[in-house]
NUMARMAR-765411 format. One line per 2 residues: for each residue x, y negated, z of N, C-alpha, C. Coordinates in steps of 0.05 Angstrom, whole numbers, plus 32768, in hexadecimal, padded with zeros to 4 digits. Each point is the difference from the previous one (the first is absolute). Example, Ala and Ser with C-alpha at 12.3 -4.5 7.8 and 13.67 -1.06 7.14 Angstrom:
2
8108:8072:809C:7FEE:7FE8:8000:8012:7FE8:8000  7FF9:7FEB:7FF2:8010:7FE8:8001:7FF1:7FEA:800E
REM end
This chain:
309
8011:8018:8000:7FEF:7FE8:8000:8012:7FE7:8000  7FFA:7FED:7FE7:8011:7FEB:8005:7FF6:7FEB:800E
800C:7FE6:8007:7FFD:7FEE:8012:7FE6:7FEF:8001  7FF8:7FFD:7FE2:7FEB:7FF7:7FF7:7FE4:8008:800C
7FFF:801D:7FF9:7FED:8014:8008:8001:7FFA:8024  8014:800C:800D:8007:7FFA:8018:7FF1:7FE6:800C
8005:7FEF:7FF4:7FEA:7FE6:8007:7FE9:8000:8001  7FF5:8009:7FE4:7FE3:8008:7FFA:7FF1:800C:8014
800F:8020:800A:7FFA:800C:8014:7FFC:7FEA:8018  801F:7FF6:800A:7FF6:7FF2:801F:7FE7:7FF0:7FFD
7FF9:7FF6:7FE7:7FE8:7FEB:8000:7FF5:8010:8001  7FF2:8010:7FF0:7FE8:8015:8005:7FFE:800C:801D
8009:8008:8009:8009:8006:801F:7FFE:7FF0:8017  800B:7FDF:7FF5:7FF4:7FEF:8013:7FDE:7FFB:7FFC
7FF2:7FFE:7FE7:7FE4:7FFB:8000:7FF0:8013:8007  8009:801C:8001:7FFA:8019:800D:7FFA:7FF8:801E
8017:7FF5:8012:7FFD:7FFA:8014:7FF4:7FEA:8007  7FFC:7FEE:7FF3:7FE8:7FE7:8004:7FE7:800D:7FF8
7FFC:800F:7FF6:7FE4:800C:7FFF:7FF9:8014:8015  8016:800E:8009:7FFF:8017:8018:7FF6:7FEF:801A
8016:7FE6:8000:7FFB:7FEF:8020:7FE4:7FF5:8000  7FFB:7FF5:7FEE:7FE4:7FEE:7FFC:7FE3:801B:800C
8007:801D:7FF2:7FEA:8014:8007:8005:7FFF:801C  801F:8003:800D:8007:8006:801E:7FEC:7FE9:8012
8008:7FEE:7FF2:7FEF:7FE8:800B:7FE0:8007:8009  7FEB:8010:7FF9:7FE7:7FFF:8004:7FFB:801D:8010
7FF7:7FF6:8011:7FF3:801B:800D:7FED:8016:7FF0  8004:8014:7FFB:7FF4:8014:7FF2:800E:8004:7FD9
801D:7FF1:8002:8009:8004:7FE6:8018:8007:800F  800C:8014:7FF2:8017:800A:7FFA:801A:7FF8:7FF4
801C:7FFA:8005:800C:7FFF:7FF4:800D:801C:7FE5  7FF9:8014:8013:7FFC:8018:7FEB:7FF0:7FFD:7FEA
7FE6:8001:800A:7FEE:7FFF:7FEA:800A:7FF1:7FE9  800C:7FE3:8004:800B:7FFC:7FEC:8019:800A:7FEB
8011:8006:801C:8012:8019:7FF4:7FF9:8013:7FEE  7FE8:800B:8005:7FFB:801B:7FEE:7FF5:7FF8:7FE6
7FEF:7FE9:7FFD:7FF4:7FED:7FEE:801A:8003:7FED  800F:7FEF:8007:8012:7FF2:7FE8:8010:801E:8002
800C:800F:800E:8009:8020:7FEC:8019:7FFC:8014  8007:7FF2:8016:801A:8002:800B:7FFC:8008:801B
7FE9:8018:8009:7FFC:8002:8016:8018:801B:800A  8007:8014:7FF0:800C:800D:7FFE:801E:8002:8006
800B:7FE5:7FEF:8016:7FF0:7FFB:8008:7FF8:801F  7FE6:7FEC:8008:8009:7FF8:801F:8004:8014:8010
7FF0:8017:8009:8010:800E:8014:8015:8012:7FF7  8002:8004:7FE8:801D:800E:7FFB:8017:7FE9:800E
8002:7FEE:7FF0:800D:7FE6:800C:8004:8000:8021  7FED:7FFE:800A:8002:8001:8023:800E:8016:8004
7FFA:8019:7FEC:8004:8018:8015:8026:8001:7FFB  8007:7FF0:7FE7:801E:800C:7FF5:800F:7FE4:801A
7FEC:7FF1:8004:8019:7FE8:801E:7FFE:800F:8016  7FED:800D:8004:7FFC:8010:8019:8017:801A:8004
8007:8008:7FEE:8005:8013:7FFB:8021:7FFC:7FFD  800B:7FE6:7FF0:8013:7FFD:8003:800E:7FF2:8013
7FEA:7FEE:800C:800B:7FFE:8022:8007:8017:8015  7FF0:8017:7FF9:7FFE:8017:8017:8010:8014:7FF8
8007:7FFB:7FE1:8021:8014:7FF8:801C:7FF6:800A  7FF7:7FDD:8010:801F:7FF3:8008:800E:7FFD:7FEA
7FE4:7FEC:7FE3:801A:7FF2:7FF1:8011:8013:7FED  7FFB:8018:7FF2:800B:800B:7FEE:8001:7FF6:7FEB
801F:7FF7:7FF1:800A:7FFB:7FE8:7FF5:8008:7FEA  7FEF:8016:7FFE:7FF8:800F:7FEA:7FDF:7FFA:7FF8
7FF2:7FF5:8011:7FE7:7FF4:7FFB:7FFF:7FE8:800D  801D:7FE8:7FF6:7FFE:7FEF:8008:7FED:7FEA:7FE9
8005:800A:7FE5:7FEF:7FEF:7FE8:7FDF:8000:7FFF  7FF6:801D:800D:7FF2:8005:8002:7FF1:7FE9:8018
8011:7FFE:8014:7FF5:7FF1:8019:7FF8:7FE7:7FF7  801A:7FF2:7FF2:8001:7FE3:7FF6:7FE4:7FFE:7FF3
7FFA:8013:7FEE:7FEE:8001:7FEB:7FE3:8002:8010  8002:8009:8015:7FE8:8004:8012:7FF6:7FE1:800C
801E:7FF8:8005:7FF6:7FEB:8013:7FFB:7FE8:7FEF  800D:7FFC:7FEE:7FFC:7FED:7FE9:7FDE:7FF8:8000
7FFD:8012:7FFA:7FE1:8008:7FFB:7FEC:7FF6:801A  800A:8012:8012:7FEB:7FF5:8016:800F:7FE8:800C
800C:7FF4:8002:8007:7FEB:8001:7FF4:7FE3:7FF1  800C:800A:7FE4:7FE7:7FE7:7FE8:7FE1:7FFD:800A
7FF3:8021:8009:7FE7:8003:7FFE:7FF4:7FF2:801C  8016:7FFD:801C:7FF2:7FF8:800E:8004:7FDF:8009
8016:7FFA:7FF1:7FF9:7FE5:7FF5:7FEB:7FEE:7FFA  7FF9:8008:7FF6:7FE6:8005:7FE7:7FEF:8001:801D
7FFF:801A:8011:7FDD:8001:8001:800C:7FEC:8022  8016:7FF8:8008:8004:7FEA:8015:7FF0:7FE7:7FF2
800A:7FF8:7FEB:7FFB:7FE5:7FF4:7FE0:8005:8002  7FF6:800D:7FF3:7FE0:8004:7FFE:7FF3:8001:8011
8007:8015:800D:7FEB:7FFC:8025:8001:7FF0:8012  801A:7FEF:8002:8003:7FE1:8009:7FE9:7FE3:7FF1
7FFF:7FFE:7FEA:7FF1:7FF7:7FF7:7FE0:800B:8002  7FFA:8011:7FF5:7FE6:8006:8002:7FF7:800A:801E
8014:8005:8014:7FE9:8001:801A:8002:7FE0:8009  800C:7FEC:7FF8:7FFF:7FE8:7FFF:7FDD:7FFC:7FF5
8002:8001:7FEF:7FE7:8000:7FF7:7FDC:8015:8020  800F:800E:7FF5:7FE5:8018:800B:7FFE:8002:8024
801A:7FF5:8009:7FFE:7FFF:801E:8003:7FE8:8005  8004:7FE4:7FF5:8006:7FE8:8007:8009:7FF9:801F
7FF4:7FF0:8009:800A:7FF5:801C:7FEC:7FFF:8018  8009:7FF0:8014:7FEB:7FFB:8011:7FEB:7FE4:7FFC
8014:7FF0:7FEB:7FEF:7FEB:7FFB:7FE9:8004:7FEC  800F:8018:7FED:7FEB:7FF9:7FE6:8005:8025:7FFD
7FEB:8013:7FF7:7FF2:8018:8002:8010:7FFF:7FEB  8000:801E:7FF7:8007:800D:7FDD:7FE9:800E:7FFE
8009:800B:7FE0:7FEC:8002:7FF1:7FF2:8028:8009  800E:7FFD:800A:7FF4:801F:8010:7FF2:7FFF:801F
8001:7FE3:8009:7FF4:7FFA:8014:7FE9:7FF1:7FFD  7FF7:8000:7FE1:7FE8:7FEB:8004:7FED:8011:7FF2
7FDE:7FFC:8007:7FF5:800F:7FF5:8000:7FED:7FE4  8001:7FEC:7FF6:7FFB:7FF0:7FEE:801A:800F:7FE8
8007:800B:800A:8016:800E:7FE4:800D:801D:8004  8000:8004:8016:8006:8021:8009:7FF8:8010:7FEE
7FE4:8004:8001:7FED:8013:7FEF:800E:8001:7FE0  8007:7FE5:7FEA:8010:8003:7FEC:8015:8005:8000
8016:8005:8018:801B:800B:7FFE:7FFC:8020:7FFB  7FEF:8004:8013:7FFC:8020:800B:7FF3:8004:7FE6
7FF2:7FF2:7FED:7FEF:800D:7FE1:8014:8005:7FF6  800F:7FF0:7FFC:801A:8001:7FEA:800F:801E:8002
8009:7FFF:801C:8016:8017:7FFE:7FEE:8023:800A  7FE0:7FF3:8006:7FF0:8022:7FF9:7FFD:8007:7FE1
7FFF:7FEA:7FFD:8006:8006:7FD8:8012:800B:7FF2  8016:7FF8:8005:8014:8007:7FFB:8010:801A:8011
7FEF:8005:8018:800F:801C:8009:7FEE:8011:7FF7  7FE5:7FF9:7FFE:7FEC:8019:7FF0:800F:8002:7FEA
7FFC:7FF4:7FEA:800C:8005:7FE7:801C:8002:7FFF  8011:800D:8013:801A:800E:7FF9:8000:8018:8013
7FE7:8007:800A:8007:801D:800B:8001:8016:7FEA  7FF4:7FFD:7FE5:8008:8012:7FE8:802A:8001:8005
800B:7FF0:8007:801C:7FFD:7FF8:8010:801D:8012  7FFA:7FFE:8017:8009:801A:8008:7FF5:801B:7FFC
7FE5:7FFF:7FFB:7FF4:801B:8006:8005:8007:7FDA  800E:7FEB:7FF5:8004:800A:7FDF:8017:8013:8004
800E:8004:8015:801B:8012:8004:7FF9:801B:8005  7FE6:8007:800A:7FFF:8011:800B:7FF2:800F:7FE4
800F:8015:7FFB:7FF7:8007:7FDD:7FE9:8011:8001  7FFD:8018:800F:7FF3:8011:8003:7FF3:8005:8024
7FE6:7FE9:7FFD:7FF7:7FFD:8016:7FEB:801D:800C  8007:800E:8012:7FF1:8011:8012:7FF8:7FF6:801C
7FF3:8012:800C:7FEA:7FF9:801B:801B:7FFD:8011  8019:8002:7FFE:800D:7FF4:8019:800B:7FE3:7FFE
7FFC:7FFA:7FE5:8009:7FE3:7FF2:7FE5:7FF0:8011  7FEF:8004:7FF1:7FE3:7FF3:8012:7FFF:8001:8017
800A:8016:8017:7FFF:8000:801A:8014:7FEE:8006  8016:7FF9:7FF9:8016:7FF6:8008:7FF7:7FDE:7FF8
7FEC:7FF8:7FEE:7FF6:7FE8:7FF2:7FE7:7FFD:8015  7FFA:8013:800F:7FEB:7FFF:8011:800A:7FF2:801D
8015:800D:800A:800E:8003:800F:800C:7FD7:8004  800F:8001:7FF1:8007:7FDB:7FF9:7FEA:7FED:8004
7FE9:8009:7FFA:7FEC:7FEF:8005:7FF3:7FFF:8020  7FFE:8019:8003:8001:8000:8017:800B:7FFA:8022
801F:7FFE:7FF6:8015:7FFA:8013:7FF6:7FD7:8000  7FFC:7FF8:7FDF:7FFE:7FE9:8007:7FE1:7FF5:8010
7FEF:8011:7FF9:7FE9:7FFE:8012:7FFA:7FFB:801F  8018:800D:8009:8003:8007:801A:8017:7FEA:8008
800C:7FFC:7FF4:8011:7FE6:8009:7FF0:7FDE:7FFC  7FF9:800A:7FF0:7FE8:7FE5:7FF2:7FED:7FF9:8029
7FF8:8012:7FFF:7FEF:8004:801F:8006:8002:8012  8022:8004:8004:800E:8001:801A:8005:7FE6:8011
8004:8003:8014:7FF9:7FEC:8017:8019:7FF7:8010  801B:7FFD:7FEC:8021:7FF6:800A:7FFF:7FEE:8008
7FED:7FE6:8003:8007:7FE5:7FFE:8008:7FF4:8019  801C:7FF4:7FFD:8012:7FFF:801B:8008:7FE5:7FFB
7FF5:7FE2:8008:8008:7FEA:7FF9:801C:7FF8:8012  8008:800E:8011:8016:7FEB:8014:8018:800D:7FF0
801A:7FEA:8004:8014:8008:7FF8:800D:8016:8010  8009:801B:7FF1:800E:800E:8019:801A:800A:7FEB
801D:800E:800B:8010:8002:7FEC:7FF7:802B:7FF9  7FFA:800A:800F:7FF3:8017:7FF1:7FF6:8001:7FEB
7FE6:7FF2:8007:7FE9:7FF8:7FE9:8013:7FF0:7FEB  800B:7FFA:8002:800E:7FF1:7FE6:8011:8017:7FF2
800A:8008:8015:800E:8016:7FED:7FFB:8017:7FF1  7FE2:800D:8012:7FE9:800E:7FFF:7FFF:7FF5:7FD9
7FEE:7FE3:8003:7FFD:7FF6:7FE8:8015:8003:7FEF  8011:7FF6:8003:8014:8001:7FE9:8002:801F:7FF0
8003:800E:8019:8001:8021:7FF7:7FE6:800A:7FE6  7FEB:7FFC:8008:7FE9:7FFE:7FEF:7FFD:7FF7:7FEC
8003:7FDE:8004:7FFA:7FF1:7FEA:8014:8003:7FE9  8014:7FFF:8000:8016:8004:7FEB:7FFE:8019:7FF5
8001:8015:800B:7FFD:8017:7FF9:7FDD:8000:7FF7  7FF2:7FF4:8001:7FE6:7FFD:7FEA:8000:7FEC:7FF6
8013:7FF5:7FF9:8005:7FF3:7FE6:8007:800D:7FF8  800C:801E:7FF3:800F:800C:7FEB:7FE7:8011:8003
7FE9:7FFF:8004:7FE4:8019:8003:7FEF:7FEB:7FEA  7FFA:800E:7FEA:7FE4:7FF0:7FF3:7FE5:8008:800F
7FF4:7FE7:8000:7FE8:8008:8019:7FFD:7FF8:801C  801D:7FFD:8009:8001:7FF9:801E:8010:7FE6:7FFD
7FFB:7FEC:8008:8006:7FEC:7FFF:8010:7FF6:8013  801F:7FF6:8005:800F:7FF3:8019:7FE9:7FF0:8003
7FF5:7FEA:7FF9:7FF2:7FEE:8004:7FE3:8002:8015  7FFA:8018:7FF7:7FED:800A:800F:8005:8015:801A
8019:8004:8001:8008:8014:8014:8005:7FE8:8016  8010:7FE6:7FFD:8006:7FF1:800F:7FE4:7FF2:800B
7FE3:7FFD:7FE6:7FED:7FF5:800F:7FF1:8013:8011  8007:8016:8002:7FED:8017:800B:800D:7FFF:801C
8020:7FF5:8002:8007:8000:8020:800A:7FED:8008  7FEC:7FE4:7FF5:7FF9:7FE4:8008:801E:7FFD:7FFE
8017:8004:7FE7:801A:7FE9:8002:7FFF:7FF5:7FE7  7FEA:7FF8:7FEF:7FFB:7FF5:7FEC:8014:7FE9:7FFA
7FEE:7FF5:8012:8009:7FE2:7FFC:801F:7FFB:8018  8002:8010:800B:8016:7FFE:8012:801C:7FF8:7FEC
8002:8019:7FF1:8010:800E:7FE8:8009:7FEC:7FEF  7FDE:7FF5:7FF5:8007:7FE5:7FEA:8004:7FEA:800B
7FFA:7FF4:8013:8006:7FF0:8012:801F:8002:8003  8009:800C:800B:801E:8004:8006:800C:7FFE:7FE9
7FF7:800F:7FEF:800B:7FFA:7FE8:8006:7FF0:7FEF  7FE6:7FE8:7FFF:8009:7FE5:7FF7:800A:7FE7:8015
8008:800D:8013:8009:7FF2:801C:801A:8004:8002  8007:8012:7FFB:801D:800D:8000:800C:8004:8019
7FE3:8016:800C:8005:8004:8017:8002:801D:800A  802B:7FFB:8003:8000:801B:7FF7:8002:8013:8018
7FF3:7FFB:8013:7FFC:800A:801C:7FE6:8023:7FF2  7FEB:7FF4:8000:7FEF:8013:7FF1:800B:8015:7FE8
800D:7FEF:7FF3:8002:800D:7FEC:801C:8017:7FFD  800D:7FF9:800C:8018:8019:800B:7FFA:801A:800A
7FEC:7FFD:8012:7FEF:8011:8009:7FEB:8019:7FF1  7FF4:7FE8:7FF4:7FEB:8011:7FDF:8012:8003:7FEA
801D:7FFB:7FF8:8016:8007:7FEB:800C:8022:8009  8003:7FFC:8027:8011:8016:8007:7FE8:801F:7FFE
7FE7:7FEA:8001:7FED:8018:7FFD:7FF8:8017:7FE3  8006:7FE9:7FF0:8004:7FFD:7FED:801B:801A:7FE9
800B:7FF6:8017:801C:8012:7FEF:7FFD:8020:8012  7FF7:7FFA:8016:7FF3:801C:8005:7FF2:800E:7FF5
7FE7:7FEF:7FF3:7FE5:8011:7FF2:8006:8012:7FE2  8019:7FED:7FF5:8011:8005:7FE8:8013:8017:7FFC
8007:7FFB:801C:801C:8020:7FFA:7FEA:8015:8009  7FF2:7FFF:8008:7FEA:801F:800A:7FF2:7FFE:7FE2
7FFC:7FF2:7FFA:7FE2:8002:7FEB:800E:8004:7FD8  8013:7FF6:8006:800D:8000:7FE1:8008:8021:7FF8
800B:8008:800B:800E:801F:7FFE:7FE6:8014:7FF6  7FF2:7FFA:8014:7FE7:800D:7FFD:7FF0:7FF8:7FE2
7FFE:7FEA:7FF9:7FF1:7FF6:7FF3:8011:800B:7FE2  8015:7FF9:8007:800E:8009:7FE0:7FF7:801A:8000
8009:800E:8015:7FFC:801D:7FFA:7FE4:800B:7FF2  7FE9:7FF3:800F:7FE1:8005:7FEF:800D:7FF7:7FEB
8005:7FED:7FF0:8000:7FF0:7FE6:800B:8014:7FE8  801B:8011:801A:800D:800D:7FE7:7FF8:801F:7FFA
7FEF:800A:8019:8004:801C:7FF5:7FD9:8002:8000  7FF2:7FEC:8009:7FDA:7FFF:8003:7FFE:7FE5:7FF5
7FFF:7FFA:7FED:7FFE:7FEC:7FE9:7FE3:8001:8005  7FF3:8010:7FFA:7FDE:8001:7FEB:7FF5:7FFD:8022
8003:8018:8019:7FF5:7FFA:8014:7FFF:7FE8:800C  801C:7FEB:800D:8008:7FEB:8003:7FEB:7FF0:7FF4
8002:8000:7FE3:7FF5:7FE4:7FF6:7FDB:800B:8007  7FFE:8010:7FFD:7FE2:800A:8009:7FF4:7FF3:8026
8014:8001:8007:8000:7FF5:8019:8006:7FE1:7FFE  8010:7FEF:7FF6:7FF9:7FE5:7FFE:7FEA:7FF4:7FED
7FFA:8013:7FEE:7FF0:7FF3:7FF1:7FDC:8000:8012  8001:8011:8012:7FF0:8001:8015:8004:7FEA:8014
8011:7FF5:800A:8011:7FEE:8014:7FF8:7FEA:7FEA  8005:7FF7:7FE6:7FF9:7FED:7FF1:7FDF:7FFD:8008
7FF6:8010:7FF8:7FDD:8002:8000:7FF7:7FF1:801A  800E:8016:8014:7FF1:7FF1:8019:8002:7FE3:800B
8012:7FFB:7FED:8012:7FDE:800B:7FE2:7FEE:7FF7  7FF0:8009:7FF3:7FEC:7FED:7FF5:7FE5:7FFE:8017
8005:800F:800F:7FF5:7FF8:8019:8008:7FEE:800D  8016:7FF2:7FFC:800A:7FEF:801A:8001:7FE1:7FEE
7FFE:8007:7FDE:7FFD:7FF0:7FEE:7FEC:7FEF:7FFC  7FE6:8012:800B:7FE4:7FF6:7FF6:7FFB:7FDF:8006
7FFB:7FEC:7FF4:8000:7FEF:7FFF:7FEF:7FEF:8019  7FEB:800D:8006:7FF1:7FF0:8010:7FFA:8010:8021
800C:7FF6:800B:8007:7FFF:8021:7FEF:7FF2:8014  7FFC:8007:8014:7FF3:7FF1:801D:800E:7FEC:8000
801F:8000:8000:800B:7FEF:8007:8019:7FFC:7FF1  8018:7FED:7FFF:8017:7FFC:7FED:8015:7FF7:8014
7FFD:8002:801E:801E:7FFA:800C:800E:8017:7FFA  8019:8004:8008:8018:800B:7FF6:800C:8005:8025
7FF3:8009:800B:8006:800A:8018:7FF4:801A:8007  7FF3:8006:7FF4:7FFA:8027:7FF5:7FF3:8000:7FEA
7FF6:801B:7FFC:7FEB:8005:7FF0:7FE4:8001:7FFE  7FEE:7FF1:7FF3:7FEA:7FEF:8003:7FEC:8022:7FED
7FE8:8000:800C:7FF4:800E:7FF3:7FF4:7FF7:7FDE  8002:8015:7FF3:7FEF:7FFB:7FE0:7FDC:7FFA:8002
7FFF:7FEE:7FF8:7FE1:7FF8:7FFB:7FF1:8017:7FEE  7FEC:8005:8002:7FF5:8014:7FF3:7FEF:7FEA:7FD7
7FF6:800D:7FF1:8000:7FF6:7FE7:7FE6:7FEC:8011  7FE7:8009:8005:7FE9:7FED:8012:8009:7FED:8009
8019:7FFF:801A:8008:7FE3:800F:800F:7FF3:7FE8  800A:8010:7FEC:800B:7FEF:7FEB:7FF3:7FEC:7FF5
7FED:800E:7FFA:7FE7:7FF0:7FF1:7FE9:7FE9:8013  8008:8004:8018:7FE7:7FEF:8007:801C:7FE9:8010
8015:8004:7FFD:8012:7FF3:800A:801C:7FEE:7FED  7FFB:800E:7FE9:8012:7FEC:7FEC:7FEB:7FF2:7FE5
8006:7FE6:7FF8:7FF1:7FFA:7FE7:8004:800E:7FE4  7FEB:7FFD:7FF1:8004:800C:7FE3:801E:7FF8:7FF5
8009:7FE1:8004:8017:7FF6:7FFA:8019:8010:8009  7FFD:8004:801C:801A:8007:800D:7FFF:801C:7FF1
7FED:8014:8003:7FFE:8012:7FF6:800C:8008:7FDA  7FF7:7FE7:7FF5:800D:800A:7FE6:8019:7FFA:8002
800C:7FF0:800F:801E:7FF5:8004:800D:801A:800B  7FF8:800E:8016:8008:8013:8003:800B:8018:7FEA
7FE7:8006:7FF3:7FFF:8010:7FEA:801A:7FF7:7FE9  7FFB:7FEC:7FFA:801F:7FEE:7FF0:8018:800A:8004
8003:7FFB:801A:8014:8001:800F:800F:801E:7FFE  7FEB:8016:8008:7FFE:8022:7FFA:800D:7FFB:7FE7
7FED:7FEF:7FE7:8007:8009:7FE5:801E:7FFF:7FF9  800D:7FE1:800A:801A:7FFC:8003:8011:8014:800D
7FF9:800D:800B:8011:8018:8015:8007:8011:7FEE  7FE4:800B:7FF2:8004:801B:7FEA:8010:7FF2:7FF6
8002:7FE7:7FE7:800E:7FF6:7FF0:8023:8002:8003  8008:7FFE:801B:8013:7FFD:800D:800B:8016:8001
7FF2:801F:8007:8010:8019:7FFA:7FFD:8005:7FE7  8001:7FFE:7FEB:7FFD:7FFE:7FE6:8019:7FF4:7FFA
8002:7FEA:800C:801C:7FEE:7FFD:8018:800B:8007  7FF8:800A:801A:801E:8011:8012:800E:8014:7FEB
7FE0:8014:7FED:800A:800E:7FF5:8014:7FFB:7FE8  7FF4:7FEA:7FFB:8012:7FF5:7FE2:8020:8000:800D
7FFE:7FEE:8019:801C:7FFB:8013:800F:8019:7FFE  7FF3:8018:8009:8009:8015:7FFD:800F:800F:7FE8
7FF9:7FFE:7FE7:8009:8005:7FE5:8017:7FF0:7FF4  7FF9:7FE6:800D:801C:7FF1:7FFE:8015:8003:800C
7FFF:8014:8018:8019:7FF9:8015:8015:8020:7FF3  7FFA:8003:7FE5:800D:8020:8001:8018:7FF4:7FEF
8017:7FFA:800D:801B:7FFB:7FF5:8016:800F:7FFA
REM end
């Protein structure tokens, strides 16, 4: 690969990762999911697993190109999704003076259309791997939906700062960011450090965040090894199981809520309180908004066809 190409790649790789951070950004989107979308979901945990691996061999000379080549990569990529999730939870968690756009009912409901649109219409992307689907492919697609059902309903929500719980979090949330379906975003609002996280984060307060990084690099060396391993020798099962984990994420997606703070999880309105509780207007705005979502994995996919260098 010459130098040229080499560029091409880091750019493709950095917009990879501004699109990964921006999904990390919203509770009930995935930074996977987008991973698997654009076709480099595979790529990333091989990547993790070859630093992991050449940290824990102590640095051998002989898969040292290999390493560079690993980190290159996740390196550009999380560039990318730093720059993005800095900005956009700017946006979606704002401040104490002035709400974001995930805290108001006046625009919540169109964030959450957008990206149920767009995660409905790319659950075809994984379950297209699985070539020859049988009743343990569907149990396993059963299964994903279900795990998120049960987390969707679970009752973690822990508002005080503690350094367990942070680390607790970190362990989770990072390690479901590499899960399509399970959202860091939503793992952190499910045990009230939502806004702790982004807060600190655009505060640069790195008391919290040392804490949810060390948790962090914990959740990673347990969870990567493993994860490659499904990837490499249960391909068709694996993806049968996220593309289930994708599905259920659209429960936590559904647009219209009791409520839109960002200090747990607010129950889903049923289609009736929809209707006797939002206008015809807001309602087709919503629908728009869905439409733009689909449009959007449509887009990723094109993203995807371009990134083959």
């Amino acid at each position: 690969m010459n130098d040229k190409q080499k560029s091409e790649l880091n750019i493709i790789t950095f917009r990879n990762g501004l699109l990964m951070g921006a999904a990390d950004a919203v509770p009930g989107v995935s930074g996977g999911t987008i991973a698997l979308i654009l076709g480099i979901y595979s790529k990333l945990i091989k990547s993790l697993s070859n630093c992991l691996i050449f940290v824990k061999d102590k640095f051998p000379s002989k898969t040292r190109d290999t390493f560079i080549s690993s980190f290159t990569f996740l390196f550009t990529l999380g560039i990318g999704m730093f720059f993005s999730y800095y900005i956009i939870t700017k946006f979606l968690v704002g401040s104490d003076d002035s709400l974001g756009l995930l805290e108001k009912k006046s625009t919540a409901p169109y964030v959450y259309s957008f990206f149920f649109g767009l995660v409905l219409f790319s659950i075809k992307e994984p379950w297209s791997l699985v070539i020859r689907p049988k009743y343990k492919h569907y149990f396993l697609f059963l299964v994903g939906i279900f795990v998120i059902f049960l987390y969707a309903n679970s009752s973690l929500n822990e508002n005080a700062e503690n350094k367990s719980l942070l680390i607790l979090s970190g362990a989770f949330a990072l390690t479901a960011m590499l899960l399509p379906g399970i959202s860091g975003a939503l793992v952190l609002l499910t045990l009230g450090q939502y806004t702790l996280i982004a807060s600190s984060f655009h505060d640069l307060d790195f008391g919290p965040l040392l804490y949810f990084f060390l948790g962090g690099i914990i959740g990673l060396i347990l969870f990567v090894p493993i994860m490659n391993y499904a990837m490499t020798n249960f391909l068709d099962y694996t993806m049968s199981l996220l593309t289930g984990l994708m599905c259920g994420s659209l429960i936590t997606l559904w647009p219209w809520k009791e409520n839109y703070e960002v200090e747990g999880l607010s129950p889903n309105l049923s289609i009736i309180q929809v209707l006797d509780s939002f206008t015809f207007f807001s309602l087709f705005l919503a629908v728009f908004c869905f439409s733009l979502g689909a449009v959007a994995s449509f887009m990723l996919k094109f993203f995807e066809q371009k990134t083959d260098l």
